[in-house]
N, C-alpha and C positions, 0 to 999 in steps of 0.2 A: 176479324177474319174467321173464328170462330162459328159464328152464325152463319157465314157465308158460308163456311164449310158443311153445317150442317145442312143447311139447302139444298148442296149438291149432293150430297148421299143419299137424299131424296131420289136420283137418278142412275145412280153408279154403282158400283160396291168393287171399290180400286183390291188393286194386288199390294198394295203399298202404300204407307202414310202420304195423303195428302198432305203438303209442303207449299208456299208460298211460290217454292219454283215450279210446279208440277202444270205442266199445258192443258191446259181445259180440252182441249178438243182429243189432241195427240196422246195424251196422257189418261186421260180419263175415259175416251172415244161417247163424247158423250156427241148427239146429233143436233142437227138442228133443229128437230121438234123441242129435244131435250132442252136447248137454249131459249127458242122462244119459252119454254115452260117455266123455266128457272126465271129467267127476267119479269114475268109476272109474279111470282114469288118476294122476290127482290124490289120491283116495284108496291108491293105491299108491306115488307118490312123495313125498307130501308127507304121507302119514298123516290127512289130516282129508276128512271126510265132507262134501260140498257138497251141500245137496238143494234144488230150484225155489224156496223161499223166498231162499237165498242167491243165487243167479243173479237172481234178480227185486229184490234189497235192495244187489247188489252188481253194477250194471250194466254196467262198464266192467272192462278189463284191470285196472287202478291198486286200484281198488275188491277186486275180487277176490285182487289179490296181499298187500294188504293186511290181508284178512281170514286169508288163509292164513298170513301172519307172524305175527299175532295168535292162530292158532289150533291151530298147528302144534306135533307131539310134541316134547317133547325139547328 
């Protein structure tokens, strides 16, 4: 979750510790350029493809790192 996180600060610069529970969208206001961007990011360090249904089904930091554990090459 760590690198996940440092990816996103790439986009954001939060009020408040990023946390597992923290809303990607709602939480962070990050956009949807911002998500297409980060999923190329993510696609390059972690090998797996995130596309608006995953961001929409996987709403949080926690949620997200966990779909990428589960989803990840190798």
């Amino acid at each position: 979750m760590e690198k996940l996180i440092e990816l996103i600060l790439n986009y954001v610069e939060p009020d408040e510790e990023i946390t597992a529970d923290t809303d990607i969208k709602s939480g962070l206001g990050m956009s949807s350029f911002d998500l297409v961007c980060l999923s190329e990011e993510i696609l390059d360090e972690f090998g797996v493809k995130l596309n608006a249904d995953v961001f929409r089904d996987c709403d949080t930091i926690g949620k997200i790192a966990a779909y990428l554990e589960e989803h990840k090459n190798g």
